[in-house]
C-alpha positions in Angstrom: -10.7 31.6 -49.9 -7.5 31.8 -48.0 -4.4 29.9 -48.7 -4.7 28.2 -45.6 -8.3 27.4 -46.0 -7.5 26.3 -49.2 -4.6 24.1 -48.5 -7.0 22.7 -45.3 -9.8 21.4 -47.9 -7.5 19.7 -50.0 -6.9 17.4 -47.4 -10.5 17.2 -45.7 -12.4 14.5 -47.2 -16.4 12.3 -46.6 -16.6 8.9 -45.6 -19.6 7.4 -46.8 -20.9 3.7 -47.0 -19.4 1.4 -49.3 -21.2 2.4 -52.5 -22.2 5.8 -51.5 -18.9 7.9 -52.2 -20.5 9.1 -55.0 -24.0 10.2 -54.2 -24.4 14.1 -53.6 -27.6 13.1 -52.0 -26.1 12.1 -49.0 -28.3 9.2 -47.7 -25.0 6.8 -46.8 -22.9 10.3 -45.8 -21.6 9.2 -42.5 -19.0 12.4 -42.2 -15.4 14.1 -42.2 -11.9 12.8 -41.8 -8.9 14.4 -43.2 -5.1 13.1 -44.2 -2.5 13.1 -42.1 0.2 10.5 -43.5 -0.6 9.1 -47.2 -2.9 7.0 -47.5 -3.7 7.4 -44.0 -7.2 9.5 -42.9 -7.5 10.2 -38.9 -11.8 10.8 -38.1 -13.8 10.1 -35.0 -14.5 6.5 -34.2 -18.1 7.2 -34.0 -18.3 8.6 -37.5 -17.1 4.6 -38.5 -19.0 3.3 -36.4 -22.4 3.9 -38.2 -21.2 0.8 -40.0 -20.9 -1.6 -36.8 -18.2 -4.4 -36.5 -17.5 -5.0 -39.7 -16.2 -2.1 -40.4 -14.7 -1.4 -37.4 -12.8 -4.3 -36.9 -12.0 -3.5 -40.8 -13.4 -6.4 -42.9 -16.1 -4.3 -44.1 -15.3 -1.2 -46.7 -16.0 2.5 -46.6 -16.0 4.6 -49.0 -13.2 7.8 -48.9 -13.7 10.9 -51.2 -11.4 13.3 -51.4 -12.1 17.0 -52.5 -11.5 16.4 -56.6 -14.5 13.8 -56.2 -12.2 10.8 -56.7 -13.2 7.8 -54.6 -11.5 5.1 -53.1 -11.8 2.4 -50.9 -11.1 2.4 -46.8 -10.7 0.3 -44.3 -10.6 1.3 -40.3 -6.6 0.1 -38.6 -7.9 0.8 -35.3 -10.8 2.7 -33.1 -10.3 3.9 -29.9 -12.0 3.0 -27.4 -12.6 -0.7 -28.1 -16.3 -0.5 -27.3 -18.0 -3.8 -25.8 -20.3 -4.3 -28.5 -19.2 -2.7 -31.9 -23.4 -3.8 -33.6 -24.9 -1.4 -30.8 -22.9 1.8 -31.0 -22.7 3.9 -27.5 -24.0 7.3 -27.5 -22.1 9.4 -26.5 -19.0 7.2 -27.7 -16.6 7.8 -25.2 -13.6 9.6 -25.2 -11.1 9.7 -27.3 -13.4 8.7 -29.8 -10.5 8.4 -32.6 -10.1 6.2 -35.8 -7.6 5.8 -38.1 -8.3 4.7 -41.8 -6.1 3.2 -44.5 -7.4 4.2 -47.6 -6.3 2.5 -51.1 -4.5 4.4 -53.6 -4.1 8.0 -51.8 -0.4 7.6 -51.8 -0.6 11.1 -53.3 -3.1 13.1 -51.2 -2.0 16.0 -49.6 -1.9 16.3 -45.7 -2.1 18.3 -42.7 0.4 19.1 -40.4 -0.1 18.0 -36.7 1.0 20.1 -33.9 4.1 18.9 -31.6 2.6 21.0 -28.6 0.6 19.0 -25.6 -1.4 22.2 -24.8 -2.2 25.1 -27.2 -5.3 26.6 -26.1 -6.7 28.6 -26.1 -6.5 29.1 -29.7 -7.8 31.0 -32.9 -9.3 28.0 -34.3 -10.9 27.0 -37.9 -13.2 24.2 -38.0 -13.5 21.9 -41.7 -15.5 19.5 -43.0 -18.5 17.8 -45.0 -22.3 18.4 -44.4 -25.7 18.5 -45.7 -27.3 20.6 -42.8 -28.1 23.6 -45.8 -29.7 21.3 -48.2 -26.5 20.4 -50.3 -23.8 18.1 -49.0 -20.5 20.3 -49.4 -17.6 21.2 -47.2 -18.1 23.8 -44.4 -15.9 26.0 -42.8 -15.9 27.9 -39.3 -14.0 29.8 -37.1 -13.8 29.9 -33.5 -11.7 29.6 -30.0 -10.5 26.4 -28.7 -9.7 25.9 -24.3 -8.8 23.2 -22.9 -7.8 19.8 -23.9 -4.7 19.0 -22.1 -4.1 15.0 -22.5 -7.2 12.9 -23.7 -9.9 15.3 -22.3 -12.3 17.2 -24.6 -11.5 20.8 -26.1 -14.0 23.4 -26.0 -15.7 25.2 -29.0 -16.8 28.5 -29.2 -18.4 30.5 -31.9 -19.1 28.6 -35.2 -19.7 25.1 -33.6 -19.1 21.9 -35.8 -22.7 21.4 -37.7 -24.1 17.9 -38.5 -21.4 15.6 -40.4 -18.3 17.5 -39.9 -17.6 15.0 -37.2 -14.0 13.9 -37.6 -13.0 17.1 -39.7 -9.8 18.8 -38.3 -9.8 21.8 -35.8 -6.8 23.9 -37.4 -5.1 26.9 -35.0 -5.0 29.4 -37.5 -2.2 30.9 -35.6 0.3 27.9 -36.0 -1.0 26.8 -39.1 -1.5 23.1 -37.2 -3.4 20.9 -36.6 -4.9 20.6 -32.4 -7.9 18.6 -33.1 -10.7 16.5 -34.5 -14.2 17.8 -34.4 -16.5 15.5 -32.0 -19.9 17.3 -32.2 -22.1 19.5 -30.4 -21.8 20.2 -26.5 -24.2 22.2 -24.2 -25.4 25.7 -25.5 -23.3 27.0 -27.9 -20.7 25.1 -27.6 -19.0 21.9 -30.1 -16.5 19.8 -28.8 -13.5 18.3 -30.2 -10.8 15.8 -29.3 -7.2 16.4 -28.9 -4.7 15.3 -31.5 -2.2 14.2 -28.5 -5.0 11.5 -27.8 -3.6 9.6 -30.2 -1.2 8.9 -27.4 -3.4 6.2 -26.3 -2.6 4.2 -28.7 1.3 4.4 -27.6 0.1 2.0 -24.7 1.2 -0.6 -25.4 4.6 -2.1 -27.6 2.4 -2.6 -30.7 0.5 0.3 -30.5 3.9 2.5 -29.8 4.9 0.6 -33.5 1.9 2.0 -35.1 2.5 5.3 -33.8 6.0 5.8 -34.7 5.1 4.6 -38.1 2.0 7.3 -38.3 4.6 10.0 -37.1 7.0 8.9 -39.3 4.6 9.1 -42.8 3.5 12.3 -41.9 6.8 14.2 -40.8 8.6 12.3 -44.1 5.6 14.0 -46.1 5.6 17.2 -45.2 9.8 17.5 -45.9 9.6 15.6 -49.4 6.9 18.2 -50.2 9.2 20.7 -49.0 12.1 20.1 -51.0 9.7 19.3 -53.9 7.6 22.7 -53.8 9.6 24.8 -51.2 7.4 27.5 -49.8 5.2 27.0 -52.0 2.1 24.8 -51.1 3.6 23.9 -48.6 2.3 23.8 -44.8 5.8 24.8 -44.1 5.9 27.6 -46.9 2.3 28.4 -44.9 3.4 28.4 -41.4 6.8 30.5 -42.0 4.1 32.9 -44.1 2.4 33.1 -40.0 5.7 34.4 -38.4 7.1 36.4 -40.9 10.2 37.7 -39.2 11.8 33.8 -40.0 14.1 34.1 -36.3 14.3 31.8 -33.5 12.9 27.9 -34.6 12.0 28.6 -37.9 9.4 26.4 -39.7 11.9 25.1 -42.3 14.2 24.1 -39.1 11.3 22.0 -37.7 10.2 20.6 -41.1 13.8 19.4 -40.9 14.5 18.3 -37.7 11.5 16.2 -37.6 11.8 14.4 -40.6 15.4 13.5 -39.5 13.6 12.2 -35.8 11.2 10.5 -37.3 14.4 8.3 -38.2 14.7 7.8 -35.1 13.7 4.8 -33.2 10.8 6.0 -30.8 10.9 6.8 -27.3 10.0 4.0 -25.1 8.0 5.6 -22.5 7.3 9.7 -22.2 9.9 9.7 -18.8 12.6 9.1 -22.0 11.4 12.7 -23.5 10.5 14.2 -20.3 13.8 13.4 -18.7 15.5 15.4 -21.7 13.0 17.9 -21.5 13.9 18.9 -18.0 17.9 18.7 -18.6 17.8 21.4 -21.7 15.2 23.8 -20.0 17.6 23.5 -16.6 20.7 24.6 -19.2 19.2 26.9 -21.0 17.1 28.7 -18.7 20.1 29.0 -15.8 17.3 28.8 -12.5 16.2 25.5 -11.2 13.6 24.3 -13.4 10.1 23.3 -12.1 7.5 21.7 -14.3 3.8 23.5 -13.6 2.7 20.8 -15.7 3.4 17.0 -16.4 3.0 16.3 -20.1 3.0 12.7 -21.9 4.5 12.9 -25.2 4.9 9.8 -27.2 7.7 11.2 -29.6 10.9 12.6 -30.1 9.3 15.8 -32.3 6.7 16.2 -28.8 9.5 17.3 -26.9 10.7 19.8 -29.4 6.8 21.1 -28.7 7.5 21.7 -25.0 10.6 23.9 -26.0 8.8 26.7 -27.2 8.7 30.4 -26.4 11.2 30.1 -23.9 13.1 33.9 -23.8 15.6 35.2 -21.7 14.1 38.8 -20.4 10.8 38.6 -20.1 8.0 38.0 -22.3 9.5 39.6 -25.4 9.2 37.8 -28.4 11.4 37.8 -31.1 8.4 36.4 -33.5 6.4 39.5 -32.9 9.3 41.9 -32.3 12.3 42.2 -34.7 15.4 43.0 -31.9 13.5 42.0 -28.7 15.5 39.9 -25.9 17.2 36.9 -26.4 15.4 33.7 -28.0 16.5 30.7 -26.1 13.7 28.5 -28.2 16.4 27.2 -31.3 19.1 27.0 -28.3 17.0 24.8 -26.2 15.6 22.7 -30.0 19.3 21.9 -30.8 20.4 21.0 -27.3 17.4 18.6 -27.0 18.1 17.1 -30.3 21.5 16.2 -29.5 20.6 15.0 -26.1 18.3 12.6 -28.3 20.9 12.0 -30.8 23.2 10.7 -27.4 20.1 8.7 -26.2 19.6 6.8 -29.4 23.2 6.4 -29.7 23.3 4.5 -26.5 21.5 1.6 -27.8 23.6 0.2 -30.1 21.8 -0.7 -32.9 23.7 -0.4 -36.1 20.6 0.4 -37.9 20.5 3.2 -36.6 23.7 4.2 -37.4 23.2 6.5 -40.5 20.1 8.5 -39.3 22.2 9.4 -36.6 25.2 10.1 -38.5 22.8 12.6 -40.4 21.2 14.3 -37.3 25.1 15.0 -36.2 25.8 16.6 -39.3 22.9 18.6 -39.4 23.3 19.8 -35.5 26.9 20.7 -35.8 26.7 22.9 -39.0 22.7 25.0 -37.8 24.7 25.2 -34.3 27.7 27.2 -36.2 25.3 28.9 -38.9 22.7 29.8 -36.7 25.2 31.7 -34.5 24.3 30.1 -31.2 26.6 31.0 -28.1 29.7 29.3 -28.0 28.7 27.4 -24.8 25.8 25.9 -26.3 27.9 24.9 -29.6 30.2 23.5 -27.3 27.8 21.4 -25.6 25.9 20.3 -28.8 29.6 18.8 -29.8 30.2 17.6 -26.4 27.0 15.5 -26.9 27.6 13.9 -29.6 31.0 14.0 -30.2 32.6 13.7 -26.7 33.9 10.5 -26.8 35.2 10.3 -30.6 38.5 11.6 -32.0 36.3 13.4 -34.5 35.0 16.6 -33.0 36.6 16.0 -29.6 38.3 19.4 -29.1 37.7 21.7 -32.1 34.2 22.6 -34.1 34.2 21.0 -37.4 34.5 23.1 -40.6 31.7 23.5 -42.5 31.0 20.1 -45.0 32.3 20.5 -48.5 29.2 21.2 -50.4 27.5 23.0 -48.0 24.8 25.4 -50.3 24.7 28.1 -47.6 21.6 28.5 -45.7 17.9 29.1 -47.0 14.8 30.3 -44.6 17.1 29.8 -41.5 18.3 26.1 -42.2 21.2 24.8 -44.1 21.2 22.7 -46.9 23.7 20.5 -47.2 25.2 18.5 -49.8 25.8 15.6 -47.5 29.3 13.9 -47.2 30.6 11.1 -44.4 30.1 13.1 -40.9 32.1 11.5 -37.2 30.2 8.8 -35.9 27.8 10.0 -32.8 29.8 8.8 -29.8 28.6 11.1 -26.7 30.6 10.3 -23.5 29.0 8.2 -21.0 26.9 10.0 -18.4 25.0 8.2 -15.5 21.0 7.5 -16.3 18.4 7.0 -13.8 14.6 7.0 -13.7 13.5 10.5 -14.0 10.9 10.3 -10.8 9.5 7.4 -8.4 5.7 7.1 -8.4 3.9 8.2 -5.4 0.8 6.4 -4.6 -1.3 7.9 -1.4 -3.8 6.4 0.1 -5.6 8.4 3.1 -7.5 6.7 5.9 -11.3 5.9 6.0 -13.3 9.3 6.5 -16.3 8.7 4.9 -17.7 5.1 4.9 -15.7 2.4 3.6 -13.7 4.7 1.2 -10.6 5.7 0.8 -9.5 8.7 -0.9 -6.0 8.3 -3.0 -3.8 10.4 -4.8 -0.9 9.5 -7.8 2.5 12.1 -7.8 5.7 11.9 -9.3 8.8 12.3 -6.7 12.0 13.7 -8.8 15.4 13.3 -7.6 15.4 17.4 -6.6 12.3 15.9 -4.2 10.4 18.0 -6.4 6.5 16.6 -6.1 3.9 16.6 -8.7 0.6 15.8 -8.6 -0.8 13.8 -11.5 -4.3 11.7 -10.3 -7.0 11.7 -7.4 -9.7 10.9 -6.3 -10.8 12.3 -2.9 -14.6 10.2 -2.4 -12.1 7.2 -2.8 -12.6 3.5 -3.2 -13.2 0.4 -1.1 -10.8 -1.5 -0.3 -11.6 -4.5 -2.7 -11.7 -1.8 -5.7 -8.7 0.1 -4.6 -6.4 -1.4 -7.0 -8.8 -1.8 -10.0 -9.5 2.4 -9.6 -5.5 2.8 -9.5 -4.3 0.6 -12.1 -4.4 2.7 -15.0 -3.8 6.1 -13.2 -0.3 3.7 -11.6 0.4 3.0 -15.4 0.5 5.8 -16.7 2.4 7.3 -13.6 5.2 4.7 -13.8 5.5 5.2 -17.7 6.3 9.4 -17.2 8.9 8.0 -14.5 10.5 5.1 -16.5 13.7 6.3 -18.5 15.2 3.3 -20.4 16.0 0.6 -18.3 15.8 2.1 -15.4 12.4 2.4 -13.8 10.3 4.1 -11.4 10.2 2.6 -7.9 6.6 2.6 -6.7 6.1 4.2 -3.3 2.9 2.8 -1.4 1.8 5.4 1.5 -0.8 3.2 3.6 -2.7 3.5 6.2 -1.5 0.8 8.4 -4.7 -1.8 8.3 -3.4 -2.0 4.3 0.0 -3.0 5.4 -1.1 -7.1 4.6 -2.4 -5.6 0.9 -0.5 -7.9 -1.7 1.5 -5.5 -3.3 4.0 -6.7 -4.9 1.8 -9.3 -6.6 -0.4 -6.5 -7.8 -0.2 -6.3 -11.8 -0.6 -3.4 -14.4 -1.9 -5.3 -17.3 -3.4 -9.2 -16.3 -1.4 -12.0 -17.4 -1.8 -13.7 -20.5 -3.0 -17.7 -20.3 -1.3 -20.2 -18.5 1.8 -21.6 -20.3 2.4 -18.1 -21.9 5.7 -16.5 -22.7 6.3 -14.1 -19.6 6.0 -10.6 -20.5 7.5 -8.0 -18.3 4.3 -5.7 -18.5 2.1 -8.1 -16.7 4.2 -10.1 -14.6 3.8 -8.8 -11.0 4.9 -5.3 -10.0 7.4 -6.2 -7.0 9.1 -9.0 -9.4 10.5 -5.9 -11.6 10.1 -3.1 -10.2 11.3 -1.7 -6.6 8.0 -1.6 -4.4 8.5 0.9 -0.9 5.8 0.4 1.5 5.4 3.3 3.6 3.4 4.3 6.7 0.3 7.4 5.9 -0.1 8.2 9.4 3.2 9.6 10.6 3.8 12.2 7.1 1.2 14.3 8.8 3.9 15.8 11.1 7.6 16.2 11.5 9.7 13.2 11.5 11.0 12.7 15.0 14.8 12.2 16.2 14.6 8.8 16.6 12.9 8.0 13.1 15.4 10.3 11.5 18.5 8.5 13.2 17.5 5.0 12.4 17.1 5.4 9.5 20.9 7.3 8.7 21.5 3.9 10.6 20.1 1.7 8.4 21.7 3.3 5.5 24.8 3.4 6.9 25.1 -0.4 7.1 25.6 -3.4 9.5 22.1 -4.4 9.6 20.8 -7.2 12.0 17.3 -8.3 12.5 15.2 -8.1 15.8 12.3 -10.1 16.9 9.4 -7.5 16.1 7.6 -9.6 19.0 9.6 -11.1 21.1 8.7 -14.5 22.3 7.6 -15.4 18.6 10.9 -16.9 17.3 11.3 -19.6 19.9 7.5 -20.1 21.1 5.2 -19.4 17.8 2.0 -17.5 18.0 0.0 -19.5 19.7 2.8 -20.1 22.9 5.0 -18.3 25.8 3.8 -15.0 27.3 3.1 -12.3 24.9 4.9 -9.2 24.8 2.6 -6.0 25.9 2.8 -3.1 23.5 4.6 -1.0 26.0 7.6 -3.6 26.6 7.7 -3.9 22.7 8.5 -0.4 22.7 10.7 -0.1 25.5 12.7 -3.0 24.1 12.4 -1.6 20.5 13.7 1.7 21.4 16.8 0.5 22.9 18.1 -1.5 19.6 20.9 -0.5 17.7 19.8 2.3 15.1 21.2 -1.0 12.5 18.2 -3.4 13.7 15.2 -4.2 11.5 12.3 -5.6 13.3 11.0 -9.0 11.7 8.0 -10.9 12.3 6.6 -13.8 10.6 3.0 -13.2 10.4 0.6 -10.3 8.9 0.9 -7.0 10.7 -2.4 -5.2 9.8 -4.8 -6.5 12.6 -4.5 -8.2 15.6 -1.2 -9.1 17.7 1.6 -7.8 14.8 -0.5 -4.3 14.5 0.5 -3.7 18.2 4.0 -4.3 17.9 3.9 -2.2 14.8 2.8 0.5 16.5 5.6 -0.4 18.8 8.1 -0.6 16.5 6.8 2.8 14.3 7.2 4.5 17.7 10.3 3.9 18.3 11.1 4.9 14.9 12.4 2.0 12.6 12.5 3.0 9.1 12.8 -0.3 8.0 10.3 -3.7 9.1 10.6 -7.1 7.4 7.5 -9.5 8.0 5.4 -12.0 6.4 1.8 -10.4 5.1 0.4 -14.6 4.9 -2.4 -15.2 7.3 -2.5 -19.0 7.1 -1.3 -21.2 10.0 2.5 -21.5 9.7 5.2 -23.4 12.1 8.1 -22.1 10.4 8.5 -18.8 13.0 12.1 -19.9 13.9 13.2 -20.3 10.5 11.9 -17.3 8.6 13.6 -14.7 11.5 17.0 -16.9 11.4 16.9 -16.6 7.1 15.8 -12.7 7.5 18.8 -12.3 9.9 21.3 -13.8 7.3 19.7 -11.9 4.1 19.6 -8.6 6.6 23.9 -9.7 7.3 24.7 -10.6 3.4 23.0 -7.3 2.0 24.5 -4.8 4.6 23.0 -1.6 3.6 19.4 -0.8 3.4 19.8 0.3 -0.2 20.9 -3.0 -1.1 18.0 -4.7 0.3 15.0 -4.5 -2.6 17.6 -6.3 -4.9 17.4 -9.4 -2.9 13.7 -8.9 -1.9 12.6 -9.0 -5.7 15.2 -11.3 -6.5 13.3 -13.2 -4.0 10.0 -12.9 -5.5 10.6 -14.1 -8.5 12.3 -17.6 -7.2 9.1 -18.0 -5.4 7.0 -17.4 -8.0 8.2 -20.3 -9.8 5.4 -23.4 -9.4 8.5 -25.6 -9.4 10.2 -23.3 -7.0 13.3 -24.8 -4.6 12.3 -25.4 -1.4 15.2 -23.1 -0.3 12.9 -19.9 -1.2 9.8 -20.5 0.2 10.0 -19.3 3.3 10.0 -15.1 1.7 7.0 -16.2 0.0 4.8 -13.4 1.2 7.8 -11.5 2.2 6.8 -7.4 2.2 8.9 -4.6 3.3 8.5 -1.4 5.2 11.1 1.1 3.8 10.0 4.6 5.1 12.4 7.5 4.6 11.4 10.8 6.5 13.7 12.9 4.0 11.6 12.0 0.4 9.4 13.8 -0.1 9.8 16.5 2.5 8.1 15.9 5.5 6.0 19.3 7.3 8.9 21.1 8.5 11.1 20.7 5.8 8.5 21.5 2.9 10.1 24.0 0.5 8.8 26.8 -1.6 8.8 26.2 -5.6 12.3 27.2 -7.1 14.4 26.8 -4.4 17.2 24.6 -3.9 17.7 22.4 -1.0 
């Protein structure tokens, strides 16, 4: 038996039925799990789930053994998915088919290390875990190649597939000495299946569930450096994984044992644009070329981002792992940077508790950056970091702490004494992307095909969902809610969030919008939560026109809407005998004098009209209008009969005058929205009730003829 194998079945244990940890017969054996904090064992929710509700919603015991026979009691924190009817189990249970079990009095057991990277495969894999497929029930062990399994979808088995009841044991890369995945079962032919670890994401969801994962992380990473310092190399995943990559350069395993265990002190990321936005800064630094993402991850913690840092080299693909005295390693460059830009992040907050851990993680950055002999620009932006704004480091590097015990395996060990607070200089924070949401016109049926992208400020575009068979119109939202979600959380950084950009075709124009909602509201006479209140009463909500992105933007689009960003607005009728004679009065406008007189406004105007514009009389004139190129259109999506036509184009006029500029306008809109939304709301509002807004730049994303190849700047 290896050490590895070894250390892996020391951790590995059986989950029976309450009562049957003990039998060797097996007849209440309901399979594997393993430890992955103390006292904590991660398994497949449908291994749990033999014992229906009870034990899943964890009133009901299981039993846990571990591998020196001793038994203790369990009961399941959470299962994901919730499943509609926990007494009749699913089969298959759907992904991610993950449980998480707290198990009495295993405060000592030894666990595994999970991996930091979103996407490893494919992999050298090993494959643990209890069954009694030969006769006896004893632990098992495979070896095989993982692919796939990017995100929540399943990974791939090949060669020694998991056998009956080592469901829930852990799918180790031999070559990392981590942890990728749980074992699900059998697929088709000879093939098993297994979950990801990074589904646990999906837990991260929500604010509770982002509580119980920082506390998960924060077990295990604690865990692995107390062991460390207890045991050093020995016994030790990190003594094991530095025993894998032998030559001890670059991001060593003691560094990362370190660093993680001083993030994990950290409070966590609120939303993967936090880590992601970080991310991109260090890889655009260290790599010197305009950086471009082939992928777009979702990690859910500070020591994820460190995963997405890896094997980055300057020269090729020369690795100084594998090769003593190949090209430069840019990996422990880029770790260091990253952790100081989280160090700044954290710092921003202001929360005193936090204080020390970051005091800690400054220390610890400043003396690997000097020891570690990084380049003097990188040093000098580590300090920078954290330091800029202190009389502490401001100017020179600190001398080494009094105390300091030299370095051992690649990391220093320090006798810690008081370090300069982390004060990094103020820098200016936006959302890292805006949410692209594309909906094409019908083609087949009643359908229509949609796809999800993120827009970054370098009008890089990345696709994330789709779904080209599309939806009806009355399921639309419902099939985009989650996919929106998910988007808008890899955009949000902070405070600052994502602005949703709606591409419709123009009979969606009337769609509610704004009121749409990611998460539905809690009962009436709730607190108000900003996760389900209605999306245009946060968050900025463009509504843009599908048909004309299908070619280049023409003169008269692109100089109205320089206009309207330039300033001096002043609202238009969008028909023309509506403010003074209603809908139903007067002569109406033809669709040809709408765009003669539409055309010859100031570049400054913004058509307004006071009814819906997807169907009927206001579709014509905003065909008109879209013609003649306005970027911007203010009208009222309500359909009910309304006499109020003079009033709600004289307030649009003086909201147009008091904002200016076109940049300034979605403040007011949404501050707007939520007056109206109050049920005791002033009478003084009521007229934007409905309000929606066409704000349709031909610059972002690049339109036809200005679409650029990947890696170059504009």
């Amino acid at each position: 038996m290896s050490s590895l194998e070894g250390a892996v079945r020391r951790s590995v244990v059986r989950i029976c039925a309450a009562g049957g940890g003990k039998e060797r017969d097996g007849d209440r054996f309901w399979g594997s799990g393993f430890f992955i904090a103390p006292g904590l064992v991660l398994t497949c929710a449908h291994v749990v789930g033999v014992g229906g509700g009870g034990v899943l919603d964890g009133g009901t015991a299981l039993d846990i053994t571990d591998w020196r026979e001793r038994t203790t009691e369990g009961r399941v924190v959470f299962a994901l998915p919730r499943v509609p009817d926990p007494d009749r189990p699913p089969y298959p249970w759907p992904l991610p088919d993950l449980a998480l079990v707290e198990v009495a009095g295993a405060q000592d057991a030894e666990c595994l290390w999970l991996s930091d990277r979103s996407a490893v495969v494919p992999a050298p894999v090993s494959l643990h875990g209890w069954s009694r497929e030969l006769g006896e029930l004893a632990l098992r062990f495979g070896t095989g190649t993982a692919s796939g399994g990017d995100g929540d979808s399943a990974m791939l088995l090949r060669g020694e597939i998991p056998v009956e009841g080592c469901s829930g044991g852990p799918v180790l890369d031999t070559g990392r000495g981590a942890v990728i995945g749980v074992s699900k079962g059998r697929g088709q032919d000879t093939a098993g299946l297994a979950v990801p670890v990074t589904a646990l994401r999906r837990m991260a969801n929500d604010l509770p569930g982002r509580a119980r994962l920082h506390a998960i992380v924060r077990a295990h990473d604690r865990h692995h450096l107390q062991r460390y310092r207890a045991f050093g190399a020995t016994a030790t995943w990190t003594g094991l994984q530095r025993g894998l990559r032998p030559h001890g350069q670059g991001f060593t395993p003691v560094l990362r044992t370190q660093l993680f265990a001083q993030l994990a002190e950290l409070p966590p990321p609120g939303t993967p644009g936090e880590v992601m936005a970080l991310v991109d800064e260090v890889k655009s630094r260290v790599i010197q070329d305009p950086y471009q993402p082939g992928v777009e991850h979702d990690p859910r913690s500070w020591r994820e981002g460190v995963g997405l840092l890896y094997d980055l080299r300057d020269g090729g693909a020369g690795s100084k792992e594998d090769t003593p005295g190949a090209t430069r390693d840019l990996e422990v460059e880029a770790v260091l940077l990253y952790a100081a830009h989280v160090a700044a992040a954290v710092s921003a907050l202001g929360r005193a508790e936090d204080e020390r851990a970051l005091r800690e993680l400054g220390g610890w950055l400043t003396l690997n950056a000097e020891t570690l002999e990084l380049p003097d620009v990188i040093r000098q932006d580590i300090r920078r970091i954290l330091y800029g704004g202190s009389a502490g480091f401001r100017d020179e590097p600190p001398d080494a702490p009094q105390g300091a015990a030299g370095a051992r395996d690649g990391a220093v060990v320090l006798d810690p004494r008081p370090t300069p607070r982390v004060d990094p200089p103020r820098r200016p924070v936006r959302a890292r992307a805006d949410v692209i949401v594309e909906v094409d016109p019908l083609l087949y049926g009643d359908h229509y095909p949609w796809r999800i992208k993120l827009l970054r400020e370098d009008d890089l575009v990345t696709p994330l969902y789709g779904d080209e068979r599309g939806e009806t119109r009355g399921q639309l939202w419902q099939a985009l809610r989650e996919p929106v979600a998910d988007a808008l959380r890899k955009g949000d950084v902070g405070q600052h969030l994502a602005a949703l950009q709606m591409i419709l075709p123009r009979e969606l124009f009337d769609e509610p919008l704004d009121a749409w909602r990611l998460t539905p509201p809690g009962g009436e006479g709730g607190p108000i939560d900003p996760h389900t209140v209605p999306l245009g009463q946060r968050r900025v909500v463009y509504l843009r026109d599908r048909r004309r992105r299908d070619e280049p933007a023409i003169p008269e689009w692109i100089s109205r809407w320089k206009g309207a960003e330039r300033g001096g607005l002043t609202a238009v009728p969008l028909r023309k005998e509506v403010p003074w004679c209603g809908h139903g009065g007067g002569r109406r406008e033809s669709g040809y004098a709408a765009y003669a007189r539409l055309s010859e406004v100031p570049d400054t105007a913004v058509p307004v009209y006071c009814g819906p514009v997807a169907s009927g009389e206001g579709a014509q004139a905003m065909e008109a209008a879209l013609a003649a190129g306005h970027a911007v259109v203010i009208w009222r999506r309500c359909a009910s009969e309304h006499s109020d036509c003079a009033d709600f184009h004289e307030r649009v006029g003086e909201l147009l005058h008091s904002v200016g500029r076109s940049g300034e306008l979605h403040r007011t809109i949404r501050s707007l929205r939520r007056r109206c939304a109050d049920p005791e709301a002033d009478q003084d509002v009521l007229w934007a009730r409905s309000i929606a807004v066409l704000f349709d730049s031909p610059e972002r994303p690049p339109l036809p003829d200005a679409l650029r190849a990947p890696g170059t700047v504009r």
